[in-house]
ZANU-792141 format. One record per atom (N, C-alpha, C): x, y, z. Coordinates in pm, whole numbers, padded with zeros to 5 digits, always signed. Layout:
N
XYZ
...
! end
This chain:
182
+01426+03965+01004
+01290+03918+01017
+01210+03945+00890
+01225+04047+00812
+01160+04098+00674
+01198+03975+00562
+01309+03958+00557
+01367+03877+00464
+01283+03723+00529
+01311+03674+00649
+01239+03547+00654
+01049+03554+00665
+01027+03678+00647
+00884+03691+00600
+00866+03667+00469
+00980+03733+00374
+00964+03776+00215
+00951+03601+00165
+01086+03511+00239
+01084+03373+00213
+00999+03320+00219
+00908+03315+00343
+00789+03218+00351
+00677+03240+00250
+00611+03416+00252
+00562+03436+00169
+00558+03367-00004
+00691+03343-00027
+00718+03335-00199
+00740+03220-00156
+00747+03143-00003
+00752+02972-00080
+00584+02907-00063
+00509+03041+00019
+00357+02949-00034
+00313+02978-00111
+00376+03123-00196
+00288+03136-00335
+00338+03037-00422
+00445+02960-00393
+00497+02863-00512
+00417+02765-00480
+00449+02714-00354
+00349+02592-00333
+00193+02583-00393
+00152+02728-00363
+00015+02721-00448
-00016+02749-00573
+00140+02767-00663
+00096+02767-00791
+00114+02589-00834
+00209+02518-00741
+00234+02345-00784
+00114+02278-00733
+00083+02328-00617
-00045+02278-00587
-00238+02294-00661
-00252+02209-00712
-00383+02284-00756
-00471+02143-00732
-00605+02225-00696
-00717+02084-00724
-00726+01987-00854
-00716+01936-00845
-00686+01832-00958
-00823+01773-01026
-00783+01776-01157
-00870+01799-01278
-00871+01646-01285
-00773+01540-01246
-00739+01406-01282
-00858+01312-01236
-00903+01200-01341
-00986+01111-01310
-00905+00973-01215
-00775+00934-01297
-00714+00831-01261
-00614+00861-01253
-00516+00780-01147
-00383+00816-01070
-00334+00697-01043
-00244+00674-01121
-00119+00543-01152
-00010+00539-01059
+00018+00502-00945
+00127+00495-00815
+00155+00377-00831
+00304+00385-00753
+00379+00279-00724
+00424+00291-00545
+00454+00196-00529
+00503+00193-00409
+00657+00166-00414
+00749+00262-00363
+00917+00247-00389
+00963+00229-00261
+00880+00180-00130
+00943+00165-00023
+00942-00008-00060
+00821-00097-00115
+00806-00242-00128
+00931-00293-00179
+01015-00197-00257
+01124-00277-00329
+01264-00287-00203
+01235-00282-00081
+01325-00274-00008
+01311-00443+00047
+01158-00532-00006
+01139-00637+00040
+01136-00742-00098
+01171-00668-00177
+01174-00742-00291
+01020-00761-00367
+00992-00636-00325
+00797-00644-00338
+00771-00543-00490
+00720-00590-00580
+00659-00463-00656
+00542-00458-00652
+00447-00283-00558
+00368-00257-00578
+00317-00166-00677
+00197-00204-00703
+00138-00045-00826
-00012-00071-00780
-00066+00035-00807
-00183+00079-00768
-00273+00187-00840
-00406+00176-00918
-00428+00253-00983
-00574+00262-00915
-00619+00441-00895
-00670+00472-00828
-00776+00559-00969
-00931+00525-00900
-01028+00594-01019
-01113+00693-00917
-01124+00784-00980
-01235+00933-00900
-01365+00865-00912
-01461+00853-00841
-01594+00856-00831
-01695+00940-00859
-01657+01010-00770
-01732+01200-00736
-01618+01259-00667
-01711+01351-00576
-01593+01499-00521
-01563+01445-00409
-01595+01316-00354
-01570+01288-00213
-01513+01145-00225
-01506+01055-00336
-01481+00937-00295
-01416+00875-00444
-01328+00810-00418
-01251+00720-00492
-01260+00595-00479
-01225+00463-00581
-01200+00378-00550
-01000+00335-00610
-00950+00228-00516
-00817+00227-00570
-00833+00061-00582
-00744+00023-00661
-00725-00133-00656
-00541-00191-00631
-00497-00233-00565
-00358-00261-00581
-00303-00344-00576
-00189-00423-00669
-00178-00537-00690
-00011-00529-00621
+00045-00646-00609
+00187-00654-00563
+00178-00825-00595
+00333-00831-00601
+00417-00912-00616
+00548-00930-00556
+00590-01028-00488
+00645-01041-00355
+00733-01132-00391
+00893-01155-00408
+00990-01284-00424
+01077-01270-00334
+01064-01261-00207
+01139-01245-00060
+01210-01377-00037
+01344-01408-00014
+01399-01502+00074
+01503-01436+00173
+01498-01511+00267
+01557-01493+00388
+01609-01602+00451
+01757-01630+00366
+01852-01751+00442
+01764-01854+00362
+01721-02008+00403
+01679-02066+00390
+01503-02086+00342
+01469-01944+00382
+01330-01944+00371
+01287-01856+00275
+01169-01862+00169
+01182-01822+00088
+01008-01779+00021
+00951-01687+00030
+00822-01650-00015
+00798-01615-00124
+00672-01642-00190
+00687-01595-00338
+00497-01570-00338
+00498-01444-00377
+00275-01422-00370
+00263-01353-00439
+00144-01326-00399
+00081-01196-00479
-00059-01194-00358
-00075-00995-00390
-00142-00961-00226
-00210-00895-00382
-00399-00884-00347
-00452-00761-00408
-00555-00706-00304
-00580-00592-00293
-00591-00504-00231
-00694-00368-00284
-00791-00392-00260
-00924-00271-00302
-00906-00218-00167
-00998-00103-00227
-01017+00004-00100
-01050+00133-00176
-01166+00157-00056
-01296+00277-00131
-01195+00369-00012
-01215+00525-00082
-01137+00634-00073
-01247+00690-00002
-01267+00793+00092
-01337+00848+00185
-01258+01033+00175
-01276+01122+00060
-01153+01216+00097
-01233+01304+00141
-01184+01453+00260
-01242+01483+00308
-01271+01614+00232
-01334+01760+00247
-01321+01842+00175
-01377+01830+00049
-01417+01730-00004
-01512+01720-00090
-01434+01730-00234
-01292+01690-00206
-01182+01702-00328
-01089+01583-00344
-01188+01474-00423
-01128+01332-00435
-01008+01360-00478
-00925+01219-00427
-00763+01233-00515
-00677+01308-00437
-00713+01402-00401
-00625+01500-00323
-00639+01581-00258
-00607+01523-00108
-00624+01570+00034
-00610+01467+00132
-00675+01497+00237
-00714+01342+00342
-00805+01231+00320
-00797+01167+00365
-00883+01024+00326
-00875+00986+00478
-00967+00843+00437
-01028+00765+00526
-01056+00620+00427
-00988+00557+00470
-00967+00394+00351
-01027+00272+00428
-01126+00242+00404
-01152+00083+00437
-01087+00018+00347
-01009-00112+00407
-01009-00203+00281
-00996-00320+00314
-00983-00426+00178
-01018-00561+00185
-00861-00580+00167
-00820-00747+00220
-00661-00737+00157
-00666-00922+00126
-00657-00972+00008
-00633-01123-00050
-00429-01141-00037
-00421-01218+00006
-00264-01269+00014
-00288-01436-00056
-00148-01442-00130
-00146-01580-00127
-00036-01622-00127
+00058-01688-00029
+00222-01694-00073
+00253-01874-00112
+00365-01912-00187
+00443-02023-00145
+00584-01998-00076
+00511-02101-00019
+00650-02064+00145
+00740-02208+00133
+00892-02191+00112
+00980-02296+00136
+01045-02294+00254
+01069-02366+00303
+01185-02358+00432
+01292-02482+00396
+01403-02434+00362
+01520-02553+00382
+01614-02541+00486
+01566-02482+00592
+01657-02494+00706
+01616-02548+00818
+01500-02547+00892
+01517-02706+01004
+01480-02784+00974
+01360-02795+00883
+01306-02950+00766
+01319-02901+00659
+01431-02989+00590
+01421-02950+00466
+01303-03045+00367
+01286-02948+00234
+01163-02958+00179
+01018-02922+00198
+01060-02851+00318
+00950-02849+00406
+00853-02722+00272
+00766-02742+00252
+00664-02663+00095
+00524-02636+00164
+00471-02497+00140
+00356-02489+00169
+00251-02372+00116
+00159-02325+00143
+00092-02253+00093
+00020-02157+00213
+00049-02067+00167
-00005-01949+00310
-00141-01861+00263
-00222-01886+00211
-00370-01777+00203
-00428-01716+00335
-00411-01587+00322
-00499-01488+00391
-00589-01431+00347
-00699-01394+00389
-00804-01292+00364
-00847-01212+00516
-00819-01044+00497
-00876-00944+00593
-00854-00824+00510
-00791-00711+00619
-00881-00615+00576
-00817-00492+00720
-00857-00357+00679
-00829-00272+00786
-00876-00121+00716
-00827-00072+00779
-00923+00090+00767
-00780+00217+00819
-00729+00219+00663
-00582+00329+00658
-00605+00500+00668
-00586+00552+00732
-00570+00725+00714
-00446+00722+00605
-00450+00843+00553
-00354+00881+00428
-00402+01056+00421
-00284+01095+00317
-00274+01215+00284
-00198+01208+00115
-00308+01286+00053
-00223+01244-00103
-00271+01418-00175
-00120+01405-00202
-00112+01553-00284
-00090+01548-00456
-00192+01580-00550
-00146+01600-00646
-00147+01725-00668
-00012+01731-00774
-00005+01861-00796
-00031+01914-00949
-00011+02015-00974
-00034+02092-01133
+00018+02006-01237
+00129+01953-01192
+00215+01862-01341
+00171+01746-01322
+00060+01691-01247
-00002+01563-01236
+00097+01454-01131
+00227+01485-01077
+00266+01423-00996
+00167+01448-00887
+00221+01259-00836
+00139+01283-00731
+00216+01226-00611
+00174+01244-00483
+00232+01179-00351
+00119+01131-00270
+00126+01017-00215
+00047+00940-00111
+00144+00877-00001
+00094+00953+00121
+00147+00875+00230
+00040+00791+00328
+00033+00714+00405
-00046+00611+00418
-00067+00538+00559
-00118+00505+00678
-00076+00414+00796
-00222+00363+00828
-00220+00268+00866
-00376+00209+00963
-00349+00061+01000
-00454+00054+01095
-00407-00124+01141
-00489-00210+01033
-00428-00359+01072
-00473-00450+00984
-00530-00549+01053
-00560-00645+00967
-00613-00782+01051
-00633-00883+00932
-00518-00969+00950
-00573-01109+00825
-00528-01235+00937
-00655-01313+00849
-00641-01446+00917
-00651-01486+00783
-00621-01642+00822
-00639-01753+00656
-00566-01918+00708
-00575-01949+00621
-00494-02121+00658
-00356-02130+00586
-00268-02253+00631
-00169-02292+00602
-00188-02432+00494
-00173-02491+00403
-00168-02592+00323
-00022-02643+00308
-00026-02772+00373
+00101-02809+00296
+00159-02904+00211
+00249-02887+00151
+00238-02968+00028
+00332-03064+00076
+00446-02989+00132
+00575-03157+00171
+00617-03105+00267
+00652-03184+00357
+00737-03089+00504
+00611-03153+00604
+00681-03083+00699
+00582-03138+00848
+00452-03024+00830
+00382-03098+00940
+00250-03027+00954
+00222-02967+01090
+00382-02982+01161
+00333-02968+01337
+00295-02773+01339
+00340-02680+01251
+00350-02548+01305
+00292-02502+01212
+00268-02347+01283
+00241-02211+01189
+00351-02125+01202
+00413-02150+01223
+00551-02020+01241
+00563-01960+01100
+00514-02031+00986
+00515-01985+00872
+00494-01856+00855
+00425-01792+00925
+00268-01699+00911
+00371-01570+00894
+00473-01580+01001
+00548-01441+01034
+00518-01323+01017
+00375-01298+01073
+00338-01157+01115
+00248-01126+00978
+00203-01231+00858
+00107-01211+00802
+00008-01284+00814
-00009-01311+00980
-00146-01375+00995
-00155-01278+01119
-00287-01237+01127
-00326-01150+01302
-00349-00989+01285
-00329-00915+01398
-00321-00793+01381
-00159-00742+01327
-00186-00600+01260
-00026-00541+01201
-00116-00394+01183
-00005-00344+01106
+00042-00210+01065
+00052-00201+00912
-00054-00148+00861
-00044-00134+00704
+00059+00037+00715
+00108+00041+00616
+00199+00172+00634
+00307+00192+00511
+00328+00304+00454
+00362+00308+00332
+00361+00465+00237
+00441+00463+00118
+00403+00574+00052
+00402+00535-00112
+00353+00638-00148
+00337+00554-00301
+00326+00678-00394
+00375+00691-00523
+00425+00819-00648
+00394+00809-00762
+00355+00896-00830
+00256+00852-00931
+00237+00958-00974
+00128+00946-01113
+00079+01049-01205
-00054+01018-01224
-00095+01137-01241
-00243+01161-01249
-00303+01204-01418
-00374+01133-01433
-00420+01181-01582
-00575+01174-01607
! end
């Protein structure tokens, strides 16, 4: 029992020598879960004051699936709410806005079928983001969403929206993102 006291002890004095309030104005993240969709996100986040940030984040999206095939770009603001009065690093509270714009092909039940998918909404994410002493940083991330927008099409039928596939309506924003602080 001494020894798993001595452990814990010396692993929060470490933690609190990696951990420190952070001196950083701006914090450069990526998102390394997006590349599982063929997505590259980055996101660069600016201090305000002691309580609030703003972040801006851009992505780029070249997803196909079989016959169908998306290609966008999503940008993404959102004012930082952190609690404790220690922007950058701690808890938050995120409103945000979210712009989508994809081209969508389908060559599998009409072929040629070409179109254009724009969304505009928005949702309000909880997160937890730790920077530490060497300026790494960690952000983890979840909240609901909500985008609506129209379909345009360029060639193909006009009877459906099936296009949309879960980026039109309510969802699940959710995510983590790694970075440096300077």
């Amino acid at each position: 029992m001494k020894k798993l006291s001595i452990l814990l002890l010396a692993l929060m004095l470490i933690n609190a020598k990696l951990y420190s309030q952070s001196d950083e104005k701006l914090v450069f993240k990526i998102n390394p879960l997006s590349a599982l969709v063929s997505t590259g996100s980055v996101f660069l986040e600016m201090k305000l004051d002691n309580a609030k940030s703003f972040q801006m984040g851009v992505a780029y999206t070249g997803l196909g699936l079989g016959d169908l095939s998306y290609s966008g770009i999503i940008i993404t603001p959102e004012m930082r709410f952190y609690t404790k009065q220690r922007a950058l690093s701690g808890a938050y509270l995120a409103p945000y806005f979210r712009f989508q714009r994809f081209e969508i092909t389908d060559e599998g039940t009409i072929p040629n079928n070409e179109l254009t998918l724009t969304t505009i909404g928005g949702g309000l994410m909880f997160g937890r983001q730790w920077v530490y002493s060497s300026g790494f940083v960690f952000d983890m991330f979840a909240g609901p969403s909500y985008n609506d927008g129209d379909i345009k099409y360029k060639s193909g039928s006009q009877t459906s929206e099936d296009f949309a596939y879960g980026l039109k309506g309510f969802g699940i924003r959710i995510g983590i993102a790694i970075g440096f602080g300077f």
